[in-house]
VEXMAR-230121 format. One line per field, with one value per residue (C-alpha): x, y, z; residue number from 1; residue in one letter. Coordinates in nm, 3 decimals, always signed. Layout:
BEGIN
c1	X; ...
c2	Y; ...
c3	Z; ...
num	NUM; ...
residu	A; ...
end
This chain:
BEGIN
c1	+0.000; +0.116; +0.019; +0.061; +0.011; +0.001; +0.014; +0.204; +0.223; +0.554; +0.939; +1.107; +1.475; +1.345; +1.100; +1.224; +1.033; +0.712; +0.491; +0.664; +0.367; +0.285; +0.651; +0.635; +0.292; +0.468; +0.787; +0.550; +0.332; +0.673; +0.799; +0.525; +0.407; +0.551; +0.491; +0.551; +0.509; +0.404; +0.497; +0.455; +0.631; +0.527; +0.685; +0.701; +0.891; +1.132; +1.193; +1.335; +1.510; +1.671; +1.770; +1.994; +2.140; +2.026; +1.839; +1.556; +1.600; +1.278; +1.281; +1.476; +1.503; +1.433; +1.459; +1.366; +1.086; +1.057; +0.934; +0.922; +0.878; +0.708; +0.708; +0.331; +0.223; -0.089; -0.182; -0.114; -0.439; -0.685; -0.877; -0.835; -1.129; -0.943; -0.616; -0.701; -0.678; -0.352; -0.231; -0.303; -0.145; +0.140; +0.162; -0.005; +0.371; +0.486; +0.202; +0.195; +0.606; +0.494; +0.192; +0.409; +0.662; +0.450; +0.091; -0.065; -0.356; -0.524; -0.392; -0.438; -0.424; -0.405; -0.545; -0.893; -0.844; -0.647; -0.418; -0.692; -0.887; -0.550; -0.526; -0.882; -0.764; -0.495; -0.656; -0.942; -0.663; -0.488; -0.814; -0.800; -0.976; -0.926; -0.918; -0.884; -0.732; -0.768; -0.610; -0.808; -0.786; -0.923; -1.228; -1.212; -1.109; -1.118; -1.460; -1.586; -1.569; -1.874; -1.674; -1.416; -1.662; -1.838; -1.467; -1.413; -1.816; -1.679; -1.353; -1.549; -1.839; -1.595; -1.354; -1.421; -1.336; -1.277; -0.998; -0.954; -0.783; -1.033; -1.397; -1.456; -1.336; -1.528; -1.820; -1.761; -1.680; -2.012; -2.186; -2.044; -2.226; -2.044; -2.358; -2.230; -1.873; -1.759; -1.593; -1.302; -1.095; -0.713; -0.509; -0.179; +0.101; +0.425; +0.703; +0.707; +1.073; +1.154; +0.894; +0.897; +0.919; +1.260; +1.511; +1.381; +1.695; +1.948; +1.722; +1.772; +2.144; +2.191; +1.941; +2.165; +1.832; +1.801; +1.785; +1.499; +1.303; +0.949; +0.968; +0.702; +0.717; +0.562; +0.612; +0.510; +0.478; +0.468; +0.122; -0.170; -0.410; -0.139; -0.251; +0.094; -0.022; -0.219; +0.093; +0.297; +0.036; -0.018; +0.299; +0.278; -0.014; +0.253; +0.499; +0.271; +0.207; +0.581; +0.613; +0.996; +0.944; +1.080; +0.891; +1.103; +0.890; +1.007; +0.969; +0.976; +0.756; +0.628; +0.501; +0.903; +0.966; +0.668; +0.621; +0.982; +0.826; +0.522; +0.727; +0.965; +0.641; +0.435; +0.793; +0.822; +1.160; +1.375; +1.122; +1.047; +1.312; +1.318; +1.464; +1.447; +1.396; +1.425; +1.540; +1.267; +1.513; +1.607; +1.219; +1.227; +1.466; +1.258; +0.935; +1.123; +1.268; +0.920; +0.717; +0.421; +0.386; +0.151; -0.066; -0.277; -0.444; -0.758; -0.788; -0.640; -0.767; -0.522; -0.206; +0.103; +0.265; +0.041; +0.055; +0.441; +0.399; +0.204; +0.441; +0.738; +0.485; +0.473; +0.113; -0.038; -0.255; -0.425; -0.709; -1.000; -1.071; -1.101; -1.012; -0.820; -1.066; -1.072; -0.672; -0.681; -0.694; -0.899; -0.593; -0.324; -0.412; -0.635; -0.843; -0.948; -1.132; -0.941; -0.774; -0.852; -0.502; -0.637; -0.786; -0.449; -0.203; -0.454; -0.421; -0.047; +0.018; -0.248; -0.029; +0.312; +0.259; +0.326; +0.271; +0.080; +0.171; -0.170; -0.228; -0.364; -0.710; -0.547; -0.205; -0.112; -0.074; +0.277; +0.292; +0.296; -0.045; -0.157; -0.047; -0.210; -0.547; -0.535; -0.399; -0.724; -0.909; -0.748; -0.792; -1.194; -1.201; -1.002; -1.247; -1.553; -1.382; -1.400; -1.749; -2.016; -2.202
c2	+0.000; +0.374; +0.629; +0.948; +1.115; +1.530; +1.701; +2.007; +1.787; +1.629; +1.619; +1.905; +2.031; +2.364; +2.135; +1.777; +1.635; +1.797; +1.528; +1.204; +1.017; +1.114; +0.997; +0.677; +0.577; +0.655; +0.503; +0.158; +0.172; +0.230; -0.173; -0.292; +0.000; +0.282; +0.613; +0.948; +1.283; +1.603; +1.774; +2.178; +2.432; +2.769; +3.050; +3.238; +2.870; +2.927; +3.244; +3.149; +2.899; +3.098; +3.352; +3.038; +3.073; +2.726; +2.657; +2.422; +2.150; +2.090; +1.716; +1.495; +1.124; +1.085; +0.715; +0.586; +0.803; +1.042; +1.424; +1.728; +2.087; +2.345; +2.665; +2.728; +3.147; +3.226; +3.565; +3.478; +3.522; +3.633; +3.464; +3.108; +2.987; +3.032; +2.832; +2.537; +2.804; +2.948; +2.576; +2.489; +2.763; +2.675; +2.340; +2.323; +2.272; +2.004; +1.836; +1.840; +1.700; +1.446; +1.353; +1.271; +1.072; +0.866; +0.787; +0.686; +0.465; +0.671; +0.980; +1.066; +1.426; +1.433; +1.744; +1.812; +2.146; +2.306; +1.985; +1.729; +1.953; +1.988; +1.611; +1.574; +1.821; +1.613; +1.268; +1.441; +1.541; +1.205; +1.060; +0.810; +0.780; +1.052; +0.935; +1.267; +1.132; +1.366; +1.330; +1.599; +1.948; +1.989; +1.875; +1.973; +2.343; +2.460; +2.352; +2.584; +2.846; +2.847; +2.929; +2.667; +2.431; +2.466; +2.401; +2.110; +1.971; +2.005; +1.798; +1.539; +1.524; +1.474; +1.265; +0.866; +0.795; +0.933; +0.819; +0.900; +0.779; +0.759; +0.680; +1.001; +1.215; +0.980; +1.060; +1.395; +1.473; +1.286; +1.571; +1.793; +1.641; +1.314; +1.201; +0.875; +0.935; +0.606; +0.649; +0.422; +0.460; +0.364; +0.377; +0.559; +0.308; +0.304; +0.155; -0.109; -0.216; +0.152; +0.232; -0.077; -0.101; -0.096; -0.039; +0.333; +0.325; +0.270; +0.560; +0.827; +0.745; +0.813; +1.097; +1.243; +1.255; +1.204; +0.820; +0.930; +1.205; +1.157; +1.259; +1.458; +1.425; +1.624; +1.622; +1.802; +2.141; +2.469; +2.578; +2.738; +2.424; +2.191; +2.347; +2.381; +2.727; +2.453; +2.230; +2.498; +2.604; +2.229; +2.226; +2.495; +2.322; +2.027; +2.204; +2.355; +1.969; +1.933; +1.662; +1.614; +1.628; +1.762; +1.879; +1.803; +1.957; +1.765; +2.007; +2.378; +2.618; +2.968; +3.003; +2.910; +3.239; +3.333; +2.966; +3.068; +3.368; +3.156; +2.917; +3.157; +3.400; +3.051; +2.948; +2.707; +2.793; +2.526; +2.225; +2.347; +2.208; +2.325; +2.010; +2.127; +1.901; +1.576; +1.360; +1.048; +0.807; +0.907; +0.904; +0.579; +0.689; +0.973; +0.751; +0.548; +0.743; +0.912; +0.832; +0.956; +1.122; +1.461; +1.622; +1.865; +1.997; +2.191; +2.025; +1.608; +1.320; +1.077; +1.194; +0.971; +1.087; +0.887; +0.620; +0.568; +0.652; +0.348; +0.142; +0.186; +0.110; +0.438; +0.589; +0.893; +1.163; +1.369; +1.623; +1.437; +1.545; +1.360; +1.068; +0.975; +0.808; +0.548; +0.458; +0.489; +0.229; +0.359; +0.063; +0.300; +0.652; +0.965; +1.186; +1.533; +1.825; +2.089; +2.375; +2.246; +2.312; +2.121; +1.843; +1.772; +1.790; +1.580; +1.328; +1.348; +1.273; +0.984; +0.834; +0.890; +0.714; +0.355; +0.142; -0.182; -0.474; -0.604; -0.604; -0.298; -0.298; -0.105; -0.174; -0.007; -0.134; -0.091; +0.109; -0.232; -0.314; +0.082; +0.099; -0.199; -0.096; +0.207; +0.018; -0.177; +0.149; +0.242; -0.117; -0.057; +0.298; +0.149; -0.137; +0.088; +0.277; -0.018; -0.085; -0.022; +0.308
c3	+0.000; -0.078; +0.178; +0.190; +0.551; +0.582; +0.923; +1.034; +1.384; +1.282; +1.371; +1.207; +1.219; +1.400; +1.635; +1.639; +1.931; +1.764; +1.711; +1.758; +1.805; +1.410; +1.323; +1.493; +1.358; +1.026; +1.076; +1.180; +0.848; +0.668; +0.768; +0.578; +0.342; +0.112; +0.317; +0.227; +0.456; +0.370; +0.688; +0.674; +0.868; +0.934; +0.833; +1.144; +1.320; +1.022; +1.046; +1.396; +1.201; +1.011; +1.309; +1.407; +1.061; +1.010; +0.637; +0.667; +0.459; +0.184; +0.133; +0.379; +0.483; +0.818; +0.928; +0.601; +0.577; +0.260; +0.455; +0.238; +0.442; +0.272; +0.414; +0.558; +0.504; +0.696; +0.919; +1.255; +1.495; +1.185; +0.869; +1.082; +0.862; +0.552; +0.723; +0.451; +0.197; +0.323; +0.327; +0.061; -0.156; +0.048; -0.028; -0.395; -0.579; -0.304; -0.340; -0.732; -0.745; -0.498; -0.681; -0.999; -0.880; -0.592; -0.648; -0.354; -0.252; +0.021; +0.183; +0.557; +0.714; +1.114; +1.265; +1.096; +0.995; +0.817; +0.741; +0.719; +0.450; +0.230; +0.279; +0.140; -0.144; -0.224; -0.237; -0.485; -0.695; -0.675; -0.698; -0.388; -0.079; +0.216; +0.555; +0.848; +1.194; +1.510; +1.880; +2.042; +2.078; +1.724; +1.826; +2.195; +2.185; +1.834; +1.788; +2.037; +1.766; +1.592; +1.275; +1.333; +1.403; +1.041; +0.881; +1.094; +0.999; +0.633; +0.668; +0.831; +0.576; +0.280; +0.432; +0.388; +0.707; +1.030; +1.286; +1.655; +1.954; +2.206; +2.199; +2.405; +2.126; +1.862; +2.047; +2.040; +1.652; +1.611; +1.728; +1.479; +1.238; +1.070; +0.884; +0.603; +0.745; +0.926; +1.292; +1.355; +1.699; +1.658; +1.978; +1.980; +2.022; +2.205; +2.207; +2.432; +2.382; +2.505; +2.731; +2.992; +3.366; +3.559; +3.816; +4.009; +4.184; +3.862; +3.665; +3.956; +3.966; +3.632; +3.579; +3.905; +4.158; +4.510; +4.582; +4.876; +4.742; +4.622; +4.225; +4.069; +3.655; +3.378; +3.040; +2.729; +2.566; +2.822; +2.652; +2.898; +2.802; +2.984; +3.329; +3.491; +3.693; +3.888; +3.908; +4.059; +4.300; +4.375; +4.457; +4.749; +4.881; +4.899; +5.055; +5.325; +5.401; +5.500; +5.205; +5.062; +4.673; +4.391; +4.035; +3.714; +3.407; +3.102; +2.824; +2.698; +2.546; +2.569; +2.909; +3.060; +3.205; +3.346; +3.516; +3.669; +3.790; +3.921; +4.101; +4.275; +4.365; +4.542; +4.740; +4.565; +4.329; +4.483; +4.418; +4.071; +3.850; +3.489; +3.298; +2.979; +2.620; +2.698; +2.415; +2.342; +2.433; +2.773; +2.832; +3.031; +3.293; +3.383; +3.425; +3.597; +3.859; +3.919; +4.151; +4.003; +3.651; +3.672; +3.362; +3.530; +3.162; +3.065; +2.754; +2.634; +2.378; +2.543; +2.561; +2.494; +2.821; +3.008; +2.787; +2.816; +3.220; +3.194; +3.006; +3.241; +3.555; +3.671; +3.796; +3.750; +3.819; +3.595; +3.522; +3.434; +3.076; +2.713; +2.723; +3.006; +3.214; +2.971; +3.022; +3.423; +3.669; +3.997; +4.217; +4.047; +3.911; +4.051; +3.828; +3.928; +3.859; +3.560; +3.752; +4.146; +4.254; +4.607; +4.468; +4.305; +4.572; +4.765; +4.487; +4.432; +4.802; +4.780; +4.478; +4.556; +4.898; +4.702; +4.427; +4.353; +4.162; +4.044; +3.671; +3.526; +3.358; +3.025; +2.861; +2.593; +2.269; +2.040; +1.733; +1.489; +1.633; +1.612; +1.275; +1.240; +1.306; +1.093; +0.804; +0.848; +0.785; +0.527; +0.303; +0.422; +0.267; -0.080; -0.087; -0.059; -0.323; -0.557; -0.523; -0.790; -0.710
num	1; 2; 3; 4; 5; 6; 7; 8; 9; 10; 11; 12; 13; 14; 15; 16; 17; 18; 19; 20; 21; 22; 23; 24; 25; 26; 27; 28; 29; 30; 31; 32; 33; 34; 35; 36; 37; 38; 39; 40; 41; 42; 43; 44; 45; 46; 47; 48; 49; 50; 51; 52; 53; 54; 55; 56; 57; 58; 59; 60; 61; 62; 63; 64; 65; 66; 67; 68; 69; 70; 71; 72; 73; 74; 75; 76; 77; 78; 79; 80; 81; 82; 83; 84; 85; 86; 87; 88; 89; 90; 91; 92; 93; 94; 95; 96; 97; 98; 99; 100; 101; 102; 103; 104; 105; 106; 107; 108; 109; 110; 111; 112; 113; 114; 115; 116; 117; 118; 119; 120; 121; 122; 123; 124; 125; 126; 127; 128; 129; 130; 131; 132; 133; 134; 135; 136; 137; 138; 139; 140; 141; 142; 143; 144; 145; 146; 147; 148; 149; 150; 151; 152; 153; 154; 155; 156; 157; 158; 159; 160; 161; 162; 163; 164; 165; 166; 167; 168; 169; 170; 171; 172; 173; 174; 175; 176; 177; 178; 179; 180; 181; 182; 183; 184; 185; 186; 187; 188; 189; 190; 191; 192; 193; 194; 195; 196; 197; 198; 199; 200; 201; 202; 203; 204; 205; 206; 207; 208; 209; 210; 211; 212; 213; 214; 215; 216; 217; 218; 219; 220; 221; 222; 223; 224; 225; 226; 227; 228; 229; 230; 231; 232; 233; 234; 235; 236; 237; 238; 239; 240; 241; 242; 243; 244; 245; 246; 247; 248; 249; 250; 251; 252; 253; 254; 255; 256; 257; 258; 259; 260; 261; 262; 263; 264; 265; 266; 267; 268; 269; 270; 271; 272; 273; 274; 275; 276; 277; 278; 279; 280; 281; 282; 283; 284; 285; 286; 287; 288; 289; 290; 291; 292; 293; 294; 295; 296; 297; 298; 299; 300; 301; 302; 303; 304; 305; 306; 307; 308; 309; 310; 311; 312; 313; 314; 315; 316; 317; 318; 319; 320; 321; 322; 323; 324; 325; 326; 327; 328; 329; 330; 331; 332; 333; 334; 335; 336; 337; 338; 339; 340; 341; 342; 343; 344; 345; 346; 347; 348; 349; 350; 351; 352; 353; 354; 355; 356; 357; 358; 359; 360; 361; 362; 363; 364; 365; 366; 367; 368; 369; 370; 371; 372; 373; 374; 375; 376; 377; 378; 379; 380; 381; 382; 383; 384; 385; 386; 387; 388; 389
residu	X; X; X; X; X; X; X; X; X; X; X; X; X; X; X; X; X; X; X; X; X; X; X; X; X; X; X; X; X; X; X; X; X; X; X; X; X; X; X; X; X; X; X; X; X; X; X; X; X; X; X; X; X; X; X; X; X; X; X; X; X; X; X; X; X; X; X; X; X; X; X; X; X; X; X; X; X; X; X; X; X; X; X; X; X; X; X; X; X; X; X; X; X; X; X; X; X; X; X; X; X; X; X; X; X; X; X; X; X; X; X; X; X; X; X; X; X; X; X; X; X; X; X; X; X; X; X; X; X; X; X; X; X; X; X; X; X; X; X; X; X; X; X; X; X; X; X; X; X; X; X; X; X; X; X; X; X; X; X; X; X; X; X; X; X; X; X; X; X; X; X; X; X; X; X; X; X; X; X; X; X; X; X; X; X; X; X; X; X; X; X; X; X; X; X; X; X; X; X; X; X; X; X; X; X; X; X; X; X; X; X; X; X; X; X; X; X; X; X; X; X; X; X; X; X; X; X; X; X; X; X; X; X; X; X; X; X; X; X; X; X; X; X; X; X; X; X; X; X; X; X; X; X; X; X; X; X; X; X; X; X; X; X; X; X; X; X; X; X; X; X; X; X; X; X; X; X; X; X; X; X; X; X; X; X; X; X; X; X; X; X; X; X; X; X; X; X; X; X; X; X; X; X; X; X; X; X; X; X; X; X; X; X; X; X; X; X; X; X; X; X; X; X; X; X; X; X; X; X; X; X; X; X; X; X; X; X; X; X; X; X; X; X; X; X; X; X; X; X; X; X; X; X; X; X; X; X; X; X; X; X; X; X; X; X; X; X; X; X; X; X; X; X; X; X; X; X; X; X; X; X; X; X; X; X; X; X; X; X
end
């Protein structure tokens, strides 16, 4: 099979822990199937780029995979219903050269809109079946504008099948309005010869944390819908408890600086620690060495953080939103209320006080079994493609 995948949500040399859950769905369709990626990058990430003095390379191999990187134009905070516009003109000649040297049997576009409407573009063009995927804030936040909405109802409508990662958010792009389009829920994956349970002891010594300490972990992007205000003044709820932790955040993003200021302003500077990018492959330590991994956010479909937490045997404790209730285990995990600061130190404590060692309810699956399923959606959508009309 030849697929062609399009999302912006994808490794790039400016971003390349952007997306990995998109590359290593790829990279597992690519051991059995031809796969090409048409992975945009906006302008205004390039043009930080290029303030590196660092060119962006157009068409690369990464891992075996063939990625081109067009340069994405739009008007940053206006016109965000004509985004699949903007894309498109942005993408049109990429999409043309790859049209003429690969022609694909279905193309996918993950993140409804703008991406998954270009990726319905392209598939009319290439005359193939259209499939849209979607792993939640699409559908969650985006949707609540009315205008948004109607651009999301018209990817859906014209795609031949619909993909998500959680029956939560399947229920929800069903009220949108999904009328003939089929539903089909595909798990994310991980890998399980990474992500698997081990020695806390051997991770802390060679992450270089205290053997005794209880370890708080988050990971992820430092974006207002990831909640970590609440974390922080969690954490001061903790620390008026006379409880010996430390907070290593995992990640970067916009909101750094001012969740330095937050942390010094709450007291709580020297249990904050700022651990910047960490690399996919030191993951496991950092699970490991947890005691408890923390995603406190406003907004999730179910987010591969908790997935790999899970993996490597570590519990968690999370806001209870999207579709996270349907990957905890009541023996292991707590779910709370969205920004109760209280309710999650209360839970934190509750979790970090020990672990079980009865068998979860949920397990995740690995990416050849994701990759998998969705390559079982996309022979259904060629099939009904074949049919007699």
């Amino acid at each position: 099979m030849r697929i062609l995948i399009v999302t912006g949500d994808f490794p790039n040399p400016q971003q390349p822990t952007r997306g990995t859950f998109n590359f290593q769905l790829a990279r597992a369709l690519a051991r059995k199937h031809e796969v090409v990626v048409i992975a945009p990058v906006s302008w205004r990430d390039e043009w930080r780029l290029r303030a590196r003095r660092t060119e962006l390379e157009r068409a690369r191999t990464l891992h075996g995979l063939e990625v081109h990187h067009p340069r994405y134009y739009y008007p940053p905070g206006m016109l965000r219903t004509a985004y699949g516009w903007f894309l498109w003109r942005s993408v049109a000649s990429t999409a043309g050269n790859v049209l003429a040297a690969f022609q694909p049997d279905v193309v996918m576009g993950y993140w409804l809109h703008p991406d998954g409407e270009v990726a319905l573009r392209i598939a009319k063009l290439a005359g193939v079946p259209g499939v849209v995927m979607s792993g939640g804030s699409d559908v969650l936040l985006l949707a609540r504008d009315s205008a948004r909405r109607k651009c999301m109802t018209r990817v859906l409508q014209g795609a031949d099948a619909a993909v998500f990662v959680s029956e939560h958010l399947g229920r929800a792009a069903a009220q949108l309005g999904l009328e003939d389009t089929p539903i089909h829920i595909v798990r994310r994956g991980v890998d399980l010869d990474l992500f698997c349970p081990g020695d806390q002891a051997s991770s802390r010594r060679r992450l270089g944390l205290d053997a005794k300490q209880l370890v708080l972990l988050w990971v992820g992007r430092m974006v207002r819908v990831k909640g970590l205000d609440v974390l922080i003044d969690a954490c001061a709820r903790l620390q008026r408890g006379a409880l010996d932790f430390a907070l290593y955040l995992a990640g970067d993003g916009p909101l750094r600086q001012e969740l330095v200021k937050r942390a010094a302003t709450m007291g709580v500077a020297g249990r904050v620690v700022f651990a910047g990018v960490v690399q996919h492959g030191d993951l496991p330590d950092w699970y490991r060495a947890a005691n408890v991994t923390v995603l406190p956010s406003r907004s999730e479909g179910v987010p591969n953080v908790l997935l790999e937490s899970i993996a490597c045997g570590t519990p968690f404790v999370a806001s209870d939103v999207g579709g996270i209730a349907e990957i905890a285990d009541t023996l292991r995990d707590r779910l709370v209320p969205a920004e109760n600061a209280a309710a999650l130190a209360q839970a934190l404590s509750e979790v970090a006080g020990g672990r079980t060692t009865t068998r979860r309810r949920f397990t995740p699956v690995s990416w050849e079994q994701s990759a998998a399923s969705l390559e079982e959606v996309f022979r259904e959508v060629i099939e009904e493609r074949k049919r007699p009309r």
